[in-house]
N, C-alpha and C positions, 0 to 999 in steps of 0.2 A: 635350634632354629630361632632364629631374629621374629619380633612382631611383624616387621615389615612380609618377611619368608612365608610366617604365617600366611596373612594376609594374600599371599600371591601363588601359593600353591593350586596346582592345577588341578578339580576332581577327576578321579576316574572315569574311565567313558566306558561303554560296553566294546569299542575297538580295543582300546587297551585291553581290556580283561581278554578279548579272543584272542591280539597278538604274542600274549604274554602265555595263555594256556596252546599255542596252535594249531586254534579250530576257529570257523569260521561265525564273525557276527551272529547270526541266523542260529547257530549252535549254542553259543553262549545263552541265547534270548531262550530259545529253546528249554535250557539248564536252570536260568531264571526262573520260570514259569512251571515248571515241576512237567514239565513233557515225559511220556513215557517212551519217548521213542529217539534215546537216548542210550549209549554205555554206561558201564559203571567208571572203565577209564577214564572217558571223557568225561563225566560229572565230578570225577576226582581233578583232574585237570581245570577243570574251569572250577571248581570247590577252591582250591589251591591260590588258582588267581585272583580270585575274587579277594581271600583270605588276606594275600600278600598285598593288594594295590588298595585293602581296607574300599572297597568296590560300593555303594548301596543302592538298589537299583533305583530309577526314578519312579514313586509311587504312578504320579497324575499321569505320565508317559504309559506305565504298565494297566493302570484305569481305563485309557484311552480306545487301548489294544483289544484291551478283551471287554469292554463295556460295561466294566462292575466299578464298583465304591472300592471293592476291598474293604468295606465295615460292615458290622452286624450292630443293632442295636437290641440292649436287654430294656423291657419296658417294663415298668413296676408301678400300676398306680394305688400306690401308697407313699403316705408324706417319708421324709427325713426321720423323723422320731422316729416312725415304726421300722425304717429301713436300717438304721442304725442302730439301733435296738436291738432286733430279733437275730442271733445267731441263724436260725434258717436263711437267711440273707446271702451272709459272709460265704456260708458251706456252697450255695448254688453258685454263686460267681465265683467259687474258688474251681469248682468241677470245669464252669465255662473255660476259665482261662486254663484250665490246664492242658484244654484241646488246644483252644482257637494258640497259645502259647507257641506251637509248632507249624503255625500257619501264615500265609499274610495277612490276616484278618485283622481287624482293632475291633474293641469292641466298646462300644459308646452308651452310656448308661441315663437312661431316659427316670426322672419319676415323676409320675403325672396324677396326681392326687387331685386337683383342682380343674375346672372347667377350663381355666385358661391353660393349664399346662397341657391337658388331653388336647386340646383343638391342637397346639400348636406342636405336639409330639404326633399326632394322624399326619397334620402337615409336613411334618419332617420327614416322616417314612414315604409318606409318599410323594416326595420332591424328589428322589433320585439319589437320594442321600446315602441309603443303604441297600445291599443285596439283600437282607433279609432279617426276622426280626426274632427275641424269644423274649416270649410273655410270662411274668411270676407273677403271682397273688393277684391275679381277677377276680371281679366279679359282677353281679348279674349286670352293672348297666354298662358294664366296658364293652357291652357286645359288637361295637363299632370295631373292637382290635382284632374281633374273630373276622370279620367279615376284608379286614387286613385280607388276609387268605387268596382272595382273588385277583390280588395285585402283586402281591408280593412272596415269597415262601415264608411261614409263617410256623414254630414249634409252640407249645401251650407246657408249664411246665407244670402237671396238674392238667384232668381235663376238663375243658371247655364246659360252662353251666348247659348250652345247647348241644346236644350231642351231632345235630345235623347243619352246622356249620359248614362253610366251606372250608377253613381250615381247622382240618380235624385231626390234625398233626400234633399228638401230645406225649410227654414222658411222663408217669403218673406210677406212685407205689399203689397197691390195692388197700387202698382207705378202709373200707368197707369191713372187710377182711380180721387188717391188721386192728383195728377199733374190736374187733371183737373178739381177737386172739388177747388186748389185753384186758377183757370184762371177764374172760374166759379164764384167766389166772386169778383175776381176784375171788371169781366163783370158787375153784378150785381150792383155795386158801378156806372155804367155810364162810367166805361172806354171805350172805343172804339180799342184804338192803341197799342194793348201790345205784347212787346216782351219777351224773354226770353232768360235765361243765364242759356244755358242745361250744363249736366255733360260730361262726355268722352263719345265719341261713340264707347270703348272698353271695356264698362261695363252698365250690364244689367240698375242699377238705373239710370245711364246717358240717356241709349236708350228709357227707357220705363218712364219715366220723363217728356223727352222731347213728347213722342209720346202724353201723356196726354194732354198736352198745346195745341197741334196740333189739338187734336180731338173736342175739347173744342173751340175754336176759330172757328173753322171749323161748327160747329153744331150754333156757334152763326153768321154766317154768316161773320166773319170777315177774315183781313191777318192775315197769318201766317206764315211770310217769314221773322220774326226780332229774328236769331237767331246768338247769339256767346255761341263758347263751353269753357268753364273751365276747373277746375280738378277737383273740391270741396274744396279746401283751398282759403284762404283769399286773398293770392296774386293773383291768378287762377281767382276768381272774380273782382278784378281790373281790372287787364289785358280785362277781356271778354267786360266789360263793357267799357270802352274805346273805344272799336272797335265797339260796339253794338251801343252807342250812336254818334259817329262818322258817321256810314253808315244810322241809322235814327234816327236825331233828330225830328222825330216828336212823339215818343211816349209819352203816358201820364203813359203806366204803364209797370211794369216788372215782370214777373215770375220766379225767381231764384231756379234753383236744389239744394240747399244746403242753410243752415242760415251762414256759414260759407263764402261761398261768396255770401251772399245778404250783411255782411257790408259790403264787397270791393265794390258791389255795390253806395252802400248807400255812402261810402268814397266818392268814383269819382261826385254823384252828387251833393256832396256838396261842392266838389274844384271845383264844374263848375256853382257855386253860382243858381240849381238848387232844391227849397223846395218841403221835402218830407212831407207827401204825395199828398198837395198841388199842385204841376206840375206832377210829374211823382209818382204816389204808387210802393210801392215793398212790394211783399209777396215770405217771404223764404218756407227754407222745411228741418224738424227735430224737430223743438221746443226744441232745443238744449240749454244750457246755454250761448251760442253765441247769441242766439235772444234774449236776454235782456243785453249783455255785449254791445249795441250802446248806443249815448243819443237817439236816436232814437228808441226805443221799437218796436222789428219788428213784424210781423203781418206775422204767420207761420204757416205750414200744419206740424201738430203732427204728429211725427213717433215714436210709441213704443218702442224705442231703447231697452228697459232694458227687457220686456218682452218677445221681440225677443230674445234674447240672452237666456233666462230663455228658452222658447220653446224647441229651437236649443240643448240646453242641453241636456231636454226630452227625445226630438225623439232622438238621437244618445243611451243615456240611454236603450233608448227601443228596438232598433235596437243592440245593445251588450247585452241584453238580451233576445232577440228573438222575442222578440213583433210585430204582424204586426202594421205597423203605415201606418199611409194616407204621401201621395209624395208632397202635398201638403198644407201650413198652411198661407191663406190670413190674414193678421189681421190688425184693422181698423184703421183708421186715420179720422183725424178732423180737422177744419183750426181753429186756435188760434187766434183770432183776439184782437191784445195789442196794437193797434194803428190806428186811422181811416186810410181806405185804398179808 
């Protein structure tokens, strides 16, 4: 075909597609739109033409119709570094797109660290921009993106610091729980002395992280007063861990919120010519590609990252189609053990 040819080629229309399969406009649109009140011939038929005439429906026409964006927006307010940085990132937007992938949906990636970028990302959601939103890594003062909720459908990926929020719509592993299945292995192994290197105490997995360690030690009869807090990033782990083994050097082991600072851990104990897991064990938390990026193979409590994300799709999915769903989705975890602890 000539540039000119190029240039003067006619798009398909949704007439063509219906003359070409035929069934009637109305039918074709129907096929478009994922209608259940459809054949399977017919959708093979108009599948077919659509195929053949390379067809692609009109977004802002199809918008128009049924009154949505056809986008979803993921909100993360945390900068670039941390978002780019943390494998937990990658794993939850890989789960999202592998729903919304089989859908019409786009999904539009908000990160709003800053005062300026949160006003102007509230404003965005609620300008009409999207049907619906899903929230990672909150914390206490974003409570403006819970209150989302009443405008918009609204998933939490992690639950919400307010539990009585309007949108209480969240996918969440049991924190809590799994925090204390892995204090519960290092117990097991003969530790006695173990601290921990919790996350922030302005976000649910830091709170309910640490409470797990707590309960755990607690139930085994031991202390549980060896704690320094992080962020979850690598540096955030150095740092914690400095101050942690400073105020007691007598621990044998540590339970870190995050695999991302269990190596900053793990750094520090080994510029303090400290062998793991020999004197002091560390067990992280994510089973991230970060717990196998040490020479040390850390030994991690599994967090479903990808399936979370997949969930979290879901329900919003289901909730922009009117589905009742359940307010809450535990899902498991397991300690990974890649290295004696």
């Amino acid at each position: 075909m000539t540039a000119e040819g190029a240039s003067t080629r006619v798009a398909p229309t949704l007439e063509m597609v219906a003359e070409r399969a035929g069934v009637s406009r109305a039918t074709v649109s129907r096929v478009v739109n994922g209608s259940p009140r459809v054949s399977d011939d017919t959708i093979a038929a108009v599948t077919a033409a659509i195929a053949e005439l390379r067809y692609t429906p009109n977004r802002a026409a199809r918008s128009l119709a049924n009154r949505r964006s056809m986008a979803i927006a993921l909100v993360i307010p945390e900068d670039t570094t941390r978002f780019f940085g943390d494998p937990y990132f990658a794993a939850i937007v890989k789960g999202i797109s592998n729903v919304l992938d089989d859908t019409g949906y786009v999904l539009n990636l908000h990160l709003a660290s800053t005062t300026g970028a949160f006003d102007k990302t509230i404003a965005y959601l609620l300008g009409g921009n999207v049907d619906g939103a899903l929230v990672v890594s909150h914390h206490s003062d974003d409570h403006v993106l819970a209150e989302l909720g009443a405008s918009i459908p609204v998933v939490f990926g992690g639950r919400p610091l307010d539990r009585e929020t309007t949108a209480s719509y969240y996918v969440d592993v049991d924190n809590p729980e799994a925090a204390a299945d892995g204090t519960r292995y290092l117990i097991a192994q003969g530790r006695r002395r173990i601290g921990t290197v919790a996350g922030p105490d302005d976000m649910p997995a830091g709170i309910d992280r640490l409470a797990g360690w707590r309960s755990a030690l607690m139930d085994a009869g031991l202390e549980a007063d060896a704690v320094a807090r992080g962020d979850f990033t690598l540096a955030g782990g150095v740092r914690a861990a400095r101050e942690l083994l400073d105020a007691h050097p007598d621990l044998d082991a540590i339970f870190v919120a995050s695999d991302l600072m269990a190596m900053g851990v793990i750094t520090v104990l080994r510029e303090r010519g400290i062998a793991v897991p020999e004197q002091i064990a560390v067990v992280g938390f994510d089973d991230s590609p970060a717990a196998l990026a040490s020479e040390i193979p850390l030994t991690t409590v599994r967090q479903p990252s990808v399936e979370q994300g997949e969930r979290m799709a879901r329900v919003l999915l289901d909730l922009l189609d009117g589905v009742p769903t359940r307010r809450q989705h535990l899902m498991p975890t397991e300690v990974i053990v890649r290295a004696s602890a």
